[in-house]
C-alpha positions in Angstrom: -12.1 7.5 14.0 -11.8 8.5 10.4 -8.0 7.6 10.2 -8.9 4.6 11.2 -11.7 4.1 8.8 -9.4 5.1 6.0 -6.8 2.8 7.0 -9.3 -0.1 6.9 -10.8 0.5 4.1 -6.9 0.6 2.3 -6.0 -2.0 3.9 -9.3 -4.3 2.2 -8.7 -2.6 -1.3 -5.4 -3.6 -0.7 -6.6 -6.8 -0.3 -9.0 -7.3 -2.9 -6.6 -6.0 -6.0 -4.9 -8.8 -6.3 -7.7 -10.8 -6.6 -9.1 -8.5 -9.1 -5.8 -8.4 -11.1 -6.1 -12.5 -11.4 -9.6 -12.4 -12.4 -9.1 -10.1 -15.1 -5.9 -11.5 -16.2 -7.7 -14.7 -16.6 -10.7 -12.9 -18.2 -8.3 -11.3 -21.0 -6.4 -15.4 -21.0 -10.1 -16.1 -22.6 -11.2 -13.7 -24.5 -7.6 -13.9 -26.6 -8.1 -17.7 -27.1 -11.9 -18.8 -26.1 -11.2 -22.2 -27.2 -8.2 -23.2 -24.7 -8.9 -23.7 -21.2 -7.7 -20.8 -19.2 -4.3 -21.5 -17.3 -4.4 -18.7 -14.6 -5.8 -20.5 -11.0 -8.5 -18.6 -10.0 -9.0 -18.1 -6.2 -11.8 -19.8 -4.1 -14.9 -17.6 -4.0 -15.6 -18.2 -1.0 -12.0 -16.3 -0.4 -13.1 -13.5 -2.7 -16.7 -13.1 -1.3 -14.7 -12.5 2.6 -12.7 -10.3 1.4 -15.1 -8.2 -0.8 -17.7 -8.1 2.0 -14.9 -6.7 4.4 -14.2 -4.0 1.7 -17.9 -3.5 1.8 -18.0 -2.9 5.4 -15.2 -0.7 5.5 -17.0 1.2 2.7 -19.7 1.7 4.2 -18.3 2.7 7.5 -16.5 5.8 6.0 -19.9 6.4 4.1 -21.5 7.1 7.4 -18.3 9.1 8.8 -18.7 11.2 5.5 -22.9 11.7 5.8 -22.0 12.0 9.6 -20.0 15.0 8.6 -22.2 16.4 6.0 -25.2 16.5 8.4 -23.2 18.3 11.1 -22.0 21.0 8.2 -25.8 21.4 7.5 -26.5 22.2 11.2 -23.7 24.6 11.5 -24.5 26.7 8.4 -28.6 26.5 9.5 -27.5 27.5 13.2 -25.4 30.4 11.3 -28.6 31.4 9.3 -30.8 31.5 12.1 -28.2 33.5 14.7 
């Protein structure tokens, strides 16, 4: 289950750098001559909201495998207290 979360959530960073890497290259394009229209195509964000919202998800299912873990560490060293 967690290698599988980890590979997911790669997979959609993976996915989302390169979209990231435009976006700032086009952000920099701007900032070094605010006068010209910027050159560098942009992706559709439409595209760029899918693909963030999977990297979201796949965040947030390896947040819950981490506080799933955590709670069941907590347990073990209260049951170890107790015995």
């Amino acid at each position: 289950m967690f290698e599988a979360a980890v590979l997911t959530f790669t997979a959609s960073l993976d996915d989302v750098s390169p979209l990231m890497v435009t976006v700032l290259s086009a952000l920099r394009e701007r900032k070094d001559t605010p006068t010209r229209p910027v050159t560098i195509p942009l992706p559709p964000v439409i595209e760029v909201m899918a693909r963030i919202k999977l990297l979201e998800e796949s965040c947030n299912a390896l947040n819950a495998i981490f506080k799933q873990d955590a709670n069941m560490v907590d347990r073990f060293n209260e049951h170890q207290k107790t015995a």
